[in-house]
Biopython code that builds the backbone (N, CA, C, O; Angstrom):
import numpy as np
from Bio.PDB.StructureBuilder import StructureBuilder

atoms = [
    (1, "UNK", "N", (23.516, -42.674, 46.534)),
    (1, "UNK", "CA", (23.657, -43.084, 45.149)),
    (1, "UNK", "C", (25.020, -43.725, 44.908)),
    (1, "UNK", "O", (25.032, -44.532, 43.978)),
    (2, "UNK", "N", (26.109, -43.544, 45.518)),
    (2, "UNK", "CA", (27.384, -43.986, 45.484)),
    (2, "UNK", "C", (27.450, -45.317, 45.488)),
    (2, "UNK", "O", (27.673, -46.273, 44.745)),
    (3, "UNK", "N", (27.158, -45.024, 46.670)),
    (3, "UNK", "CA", (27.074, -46.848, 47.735)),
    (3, "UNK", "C", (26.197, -47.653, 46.629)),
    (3, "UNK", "O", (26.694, -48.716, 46.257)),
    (4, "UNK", "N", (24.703, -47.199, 45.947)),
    (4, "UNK", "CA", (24.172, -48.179, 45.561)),
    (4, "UNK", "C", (25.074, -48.183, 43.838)),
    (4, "UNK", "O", (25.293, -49.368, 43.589)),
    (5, "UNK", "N", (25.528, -47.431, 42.861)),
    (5, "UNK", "CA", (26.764, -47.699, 42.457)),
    (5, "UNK", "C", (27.698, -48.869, 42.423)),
    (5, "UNK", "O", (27.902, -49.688, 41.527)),
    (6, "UNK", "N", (28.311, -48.722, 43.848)),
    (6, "UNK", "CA", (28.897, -49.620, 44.039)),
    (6, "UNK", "C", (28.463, -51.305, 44.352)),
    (6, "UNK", "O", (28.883, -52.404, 43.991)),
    (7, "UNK", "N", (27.634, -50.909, 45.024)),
    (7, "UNK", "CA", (26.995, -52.434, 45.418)),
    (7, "UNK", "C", (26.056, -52.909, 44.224)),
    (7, "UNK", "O", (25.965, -54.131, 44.103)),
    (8, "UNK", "N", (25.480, -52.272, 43.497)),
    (8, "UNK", "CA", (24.728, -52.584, 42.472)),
    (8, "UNK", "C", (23.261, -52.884, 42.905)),
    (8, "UNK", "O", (22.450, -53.513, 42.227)),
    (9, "UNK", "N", (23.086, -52.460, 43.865)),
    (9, "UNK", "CA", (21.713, -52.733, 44.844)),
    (9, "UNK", "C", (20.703, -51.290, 43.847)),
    (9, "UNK", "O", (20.796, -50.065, 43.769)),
    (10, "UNK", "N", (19.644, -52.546, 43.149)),
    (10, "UNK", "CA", (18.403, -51.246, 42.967)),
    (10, "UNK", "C", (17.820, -50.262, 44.117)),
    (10, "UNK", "O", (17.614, -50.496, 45.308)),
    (11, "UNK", "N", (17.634, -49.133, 43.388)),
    (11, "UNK", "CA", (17.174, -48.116, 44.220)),
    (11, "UNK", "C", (15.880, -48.807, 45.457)),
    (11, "UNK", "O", (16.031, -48.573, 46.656)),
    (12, "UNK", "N", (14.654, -49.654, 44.942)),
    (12, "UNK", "CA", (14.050, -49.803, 46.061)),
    (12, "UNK", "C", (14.538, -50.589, 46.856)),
    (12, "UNK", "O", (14.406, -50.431, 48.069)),
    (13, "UNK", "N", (15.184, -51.569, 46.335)),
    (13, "UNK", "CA", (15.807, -52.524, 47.258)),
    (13, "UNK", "C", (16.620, -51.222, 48.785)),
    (13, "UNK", "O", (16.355, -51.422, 49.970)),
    (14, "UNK", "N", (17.318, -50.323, 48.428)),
    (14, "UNK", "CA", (18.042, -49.478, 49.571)),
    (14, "UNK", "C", (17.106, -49.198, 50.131)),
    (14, "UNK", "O", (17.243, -49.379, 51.341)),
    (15, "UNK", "N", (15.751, -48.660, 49.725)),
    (15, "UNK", "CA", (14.465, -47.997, 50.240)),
    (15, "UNK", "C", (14.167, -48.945, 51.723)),
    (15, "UNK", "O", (14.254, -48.535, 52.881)),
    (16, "UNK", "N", (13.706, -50.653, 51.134)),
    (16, "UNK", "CA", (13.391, -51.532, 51.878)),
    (16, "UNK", "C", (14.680, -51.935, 53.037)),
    (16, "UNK", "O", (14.512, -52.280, 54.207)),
    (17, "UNK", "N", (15.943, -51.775, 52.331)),
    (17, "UNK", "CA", (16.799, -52.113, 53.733)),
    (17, "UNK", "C", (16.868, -50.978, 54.938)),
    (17, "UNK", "O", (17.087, -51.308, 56.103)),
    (18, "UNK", "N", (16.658, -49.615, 54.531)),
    (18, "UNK", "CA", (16.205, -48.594, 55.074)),
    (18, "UNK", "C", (14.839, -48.951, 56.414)),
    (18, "UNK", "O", (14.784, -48.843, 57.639)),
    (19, "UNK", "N", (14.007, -49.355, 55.447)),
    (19, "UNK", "CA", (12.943, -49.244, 56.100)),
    (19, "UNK", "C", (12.762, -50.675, 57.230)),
    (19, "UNK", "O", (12.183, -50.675, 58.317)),
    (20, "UNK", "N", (13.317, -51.586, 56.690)),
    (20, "UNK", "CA", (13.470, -52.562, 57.782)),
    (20, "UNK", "C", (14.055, -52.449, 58.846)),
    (20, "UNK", "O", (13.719, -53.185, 59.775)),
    (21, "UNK", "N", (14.805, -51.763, 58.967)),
    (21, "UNK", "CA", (16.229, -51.233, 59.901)),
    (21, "UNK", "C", (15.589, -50.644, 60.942)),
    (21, "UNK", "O", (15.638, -51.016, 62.114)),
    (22, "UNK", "N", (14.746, -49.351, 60.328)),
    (22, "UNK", "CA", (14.058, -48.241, 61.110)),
    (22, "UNK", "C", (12.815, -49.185, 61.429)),
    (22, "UNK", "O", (12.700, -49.068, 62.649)),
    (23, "UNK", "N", (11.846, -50.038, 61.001)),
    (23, "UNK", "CA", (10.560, -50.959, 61.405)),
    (23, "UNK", "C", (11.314, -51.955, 62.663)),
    (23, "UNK", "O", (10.592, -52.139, 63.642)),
    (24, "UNK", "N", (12.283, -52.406, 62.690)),
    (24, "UNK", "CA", (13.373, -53.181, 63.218)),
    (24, "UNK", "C", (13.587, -52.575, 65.003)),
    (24, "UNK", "O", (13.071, -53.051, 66.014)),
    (25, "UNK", "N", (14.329, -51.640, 64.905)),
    (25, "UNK", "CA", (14.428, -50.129, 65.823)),
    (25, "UNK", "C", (13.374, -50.499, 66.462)),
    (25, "UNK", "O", (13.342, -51.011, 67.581)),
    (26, "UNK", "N", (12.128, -50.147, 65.483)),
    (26, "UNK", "CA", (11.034, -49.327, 66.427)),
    (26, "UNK", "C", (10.581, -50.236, 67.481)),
    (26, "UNK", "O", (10.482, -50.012, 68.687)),
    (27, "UNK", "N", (10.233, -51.669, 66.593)),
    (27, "UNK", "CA", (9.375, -53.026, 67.122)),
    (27, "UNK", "C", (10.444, -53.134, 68.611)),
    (27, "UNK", "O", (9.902, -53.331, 69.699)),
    (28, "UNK", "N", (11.841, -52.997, 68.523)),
    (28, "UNK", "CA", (12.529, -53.263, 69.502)),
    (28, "UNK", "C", (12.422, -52.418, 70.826)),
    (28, "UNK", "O", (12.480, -52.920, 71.949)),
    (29, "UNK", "N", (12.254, -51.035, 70.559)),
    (29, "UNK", "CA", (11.299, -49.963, 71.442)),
    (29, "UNK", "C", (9.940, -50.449, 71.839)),
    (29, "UNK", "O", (9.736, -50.267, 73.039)),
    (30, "UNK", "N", (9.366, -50.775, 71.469)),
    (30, "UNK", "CA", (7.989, -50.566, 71.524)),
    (30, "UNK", "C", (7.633, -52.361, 72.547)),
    (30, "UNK", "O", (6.939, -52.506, 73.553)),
    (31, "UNK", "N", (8.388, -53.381, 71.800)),
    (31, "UNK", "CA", (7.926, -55.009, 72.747)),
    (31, "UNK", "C", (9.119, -55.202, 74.132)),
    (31, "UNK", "O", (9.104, -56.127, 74.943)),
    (32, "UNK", "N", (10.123, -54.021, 74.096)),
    (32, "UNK", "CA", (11.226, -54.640, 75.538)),
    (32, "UNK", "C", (10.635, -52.660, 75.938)),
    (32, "UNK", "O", (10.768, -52.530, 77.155)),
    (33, "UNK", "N", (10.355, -51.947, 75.611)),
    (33, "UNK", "CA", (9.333, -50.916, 76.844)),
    (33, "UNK", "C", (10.739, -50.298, 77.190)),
    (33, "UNK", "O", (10.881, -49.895, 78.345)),
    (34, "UNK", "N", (11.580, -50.204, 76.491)),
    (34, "UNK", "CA", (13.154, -49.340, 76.538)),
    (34, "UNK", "C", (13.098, -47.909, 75.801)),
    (34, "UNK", "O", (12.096, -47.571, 75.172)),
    (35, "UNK", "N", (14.209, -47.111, 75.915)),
    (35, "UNK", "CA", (14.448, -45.989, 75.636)),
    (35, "UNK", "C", (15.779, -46.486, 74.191)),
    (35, "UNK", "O", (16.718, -47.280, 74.129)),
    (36, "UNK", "N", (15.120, -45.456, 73.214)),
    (36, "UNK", "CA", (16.078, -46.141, 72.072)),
    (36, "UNK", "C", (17.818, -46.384, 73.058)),
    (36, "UNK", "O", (18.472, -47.426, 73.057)),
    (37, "UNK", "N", (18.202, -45.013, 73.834)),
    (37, "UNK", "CA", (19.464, -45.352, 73.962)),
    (37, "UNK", "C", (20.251, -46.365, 74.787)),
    (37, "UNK", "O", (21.477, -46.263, 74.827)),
    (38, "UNK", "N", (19.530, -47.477, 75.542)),
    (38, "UNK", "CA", (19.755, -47.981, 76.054)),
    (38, "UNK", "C", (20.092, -49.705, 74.504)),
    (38, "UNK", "O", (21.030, -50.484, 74.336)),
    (39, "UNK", "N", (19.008, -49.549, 73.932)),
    (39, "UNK", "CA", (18.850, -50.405, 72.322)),
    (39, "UNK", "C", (20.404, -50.103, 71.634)),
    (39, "UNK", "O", (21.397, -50.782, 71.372)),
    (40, "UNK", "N", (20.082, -48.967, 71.534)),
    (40, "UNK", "CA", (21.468, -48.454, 71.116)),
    (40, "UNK", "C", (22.903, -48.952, 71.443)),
    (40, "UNK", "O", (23.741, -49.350, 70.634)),
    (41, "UNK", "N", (23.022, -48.846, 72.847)),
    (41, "UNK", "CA", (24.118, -49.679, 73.644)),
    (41, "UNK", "C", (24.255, -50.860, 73.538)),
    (41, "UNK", "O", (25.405, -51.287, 73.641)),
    (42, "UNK", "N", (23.259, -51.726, 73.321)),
    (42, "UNK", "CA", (23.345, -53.474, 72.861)),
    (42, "UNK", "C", (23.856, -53.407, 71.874)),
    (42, "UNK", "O", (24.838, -54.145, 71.961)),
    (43, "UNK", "N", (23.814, -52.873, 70.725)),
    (43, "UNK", "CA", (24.431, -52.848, 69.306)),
    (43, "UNK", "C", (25.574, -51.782, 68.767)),
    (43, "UNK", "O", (25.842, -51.623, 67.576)),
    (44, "UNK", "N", (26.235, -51.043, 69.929)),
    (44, "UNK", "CA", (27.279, -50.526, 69.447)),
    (44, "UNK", "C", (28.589, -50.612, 70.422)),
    (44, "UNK", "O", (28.786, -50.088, 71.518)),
    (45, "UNK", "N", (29.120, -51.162, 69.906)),
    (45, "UNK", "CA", (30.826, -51.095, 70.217)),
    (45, "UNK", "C", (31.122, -49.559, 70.805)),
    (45, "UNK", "O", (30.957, -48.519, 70.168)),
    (46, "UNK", "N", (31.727, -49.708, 72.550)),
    (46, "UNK", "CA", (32.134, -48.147, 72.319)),
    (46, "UNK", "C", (33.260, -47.769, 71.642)),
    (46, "UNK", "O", (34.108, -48.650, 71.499)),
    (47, "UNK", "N", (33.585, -46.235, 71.000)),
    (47, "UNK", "CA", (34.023, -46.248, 69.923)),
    (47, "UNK", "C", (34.202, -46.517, 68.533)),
    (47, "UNK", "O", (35.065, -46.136, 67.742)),
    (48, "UNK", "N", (33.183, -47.271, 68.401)),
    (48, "UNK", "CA", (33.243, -48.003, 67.298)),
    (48, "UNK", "C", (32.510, -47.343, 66.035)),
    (48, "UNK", "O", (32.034, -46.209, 66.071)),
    (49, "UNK", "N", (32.473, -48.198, 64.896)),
    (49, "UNK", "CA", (31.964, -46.987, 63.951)),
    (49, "UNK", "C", (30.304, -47.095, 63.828)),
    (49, "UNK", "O", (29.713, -46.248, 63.158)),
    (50, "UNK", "N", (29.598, -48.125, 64.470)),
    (50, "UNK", "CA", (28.401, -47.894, 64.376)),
    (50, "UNK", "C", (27.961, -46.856, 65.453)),
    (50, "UNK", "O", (26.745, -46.668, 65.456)),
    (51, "UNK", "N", (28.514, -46.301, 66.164)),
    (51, "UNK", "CA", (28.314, -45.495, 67.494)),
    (51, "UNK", "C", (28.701, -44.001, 67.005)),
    (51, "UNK", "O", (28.088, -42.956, 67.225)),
    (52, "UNK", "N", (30.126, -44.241, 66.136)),
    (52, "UNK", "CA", (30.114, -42.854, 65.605)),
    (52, "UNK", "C", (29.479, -42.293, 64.453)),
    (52, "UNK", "O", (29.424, -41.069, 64.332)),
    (53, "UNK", "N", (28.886, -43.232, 63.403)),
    (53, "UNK", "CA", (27.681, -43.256, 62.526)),
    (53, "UNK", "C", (26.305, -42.306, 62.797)),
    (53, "UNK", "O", (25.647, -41.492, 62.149)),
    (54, "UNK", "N", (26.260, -43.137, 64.667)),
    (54, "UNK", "CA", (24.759, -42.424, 64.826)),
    (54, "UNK", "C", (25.017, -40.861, 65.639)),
    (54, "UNK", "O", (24.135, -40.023, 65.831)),
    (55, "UNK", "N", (26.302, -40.758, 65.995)),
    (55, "UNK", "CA", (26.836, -40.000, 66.430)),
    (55, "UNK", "C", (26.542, -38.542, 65.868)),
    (55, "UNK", "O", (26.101, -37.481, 66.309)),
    (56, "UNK", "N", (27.087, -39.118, 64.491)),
    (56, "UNK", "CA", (26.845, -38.107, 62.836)),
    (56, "UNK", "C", (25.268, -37.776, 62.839)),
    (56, "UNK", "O", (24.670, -36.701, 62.788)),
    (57, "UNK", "N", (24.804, -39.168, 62.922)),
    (57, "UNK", "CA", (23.400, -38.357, 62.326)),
    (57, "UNK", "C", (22.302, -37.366, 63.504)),
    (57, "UNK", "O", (21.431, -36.517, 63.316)),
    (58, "UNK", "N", (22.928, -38.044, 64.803)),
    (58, "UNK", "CA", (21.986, -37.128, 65.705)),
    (58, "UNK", "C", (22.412, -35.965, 65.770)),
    (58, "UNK", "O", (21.593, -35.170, 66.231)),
    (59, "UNK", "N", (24.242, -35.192, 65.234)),
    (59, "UNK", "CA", (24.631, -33.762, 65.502)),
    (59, "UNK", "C", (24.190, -33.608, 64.220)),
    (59, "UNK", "O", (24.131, -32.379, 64.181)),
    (60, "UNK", "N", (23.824, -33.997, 63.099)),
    (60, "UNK", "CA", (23.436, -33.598, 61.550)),
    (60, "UNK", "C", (21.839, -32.592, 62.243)),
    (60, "UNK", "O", (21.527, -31.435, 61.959)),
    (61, "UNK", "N", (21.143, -33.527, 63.146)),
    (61, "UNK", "CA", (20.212, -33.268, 63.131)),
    (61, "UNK", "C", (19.901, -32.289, 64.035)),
    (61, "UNK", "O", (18.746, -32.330, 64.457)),
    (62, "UNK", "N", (20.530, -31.518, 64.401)),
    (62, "UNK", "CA", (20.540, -30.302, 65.574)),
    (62, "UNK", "C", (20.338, -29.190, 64.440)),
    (62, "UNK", "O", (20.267, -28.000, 64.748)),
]
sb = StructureBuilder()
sb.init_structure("model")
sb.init_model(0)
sb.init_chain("A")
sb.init_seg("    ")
for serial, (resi, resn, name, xyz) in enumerate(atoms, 1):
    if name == "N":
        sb.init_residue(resn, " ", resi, " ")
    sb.init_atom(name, np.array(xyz, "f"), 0.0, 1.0, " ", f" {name:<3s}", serial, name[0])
structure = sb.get_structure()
């Protein structure tokens, strides 16, 4: 709610950038026959903050 606050982005609009992201992900799993973490490694900087982002959400999710 912050973020959209700030950005002024309607609530579904976050819904749909959400969901493209994760539809995005998947299609990329599913047509190159990879393991997300290898996907993962094409798009994150080591160290970087998209790496420590997902970092967050996979120990959130323990």
């Amino acid at each position: 709610r912050e973020y959209r606050d700030r950005t002024r982005f309607p609530a579904i609009s976050d819904m749909r950038m959400v969901a493209q992201s994760v539809k995005g992900a998947a299609e990329l799993i599913l047509n190159n026959d990879t393991h997300p973490s290898v996907e993962i490694d094409k798009v994150c900087t080591p160290g970087g903050i998209t790496i420590k982002g997902i970092n967050e959400l996979h120990y959130a999710g323990r």
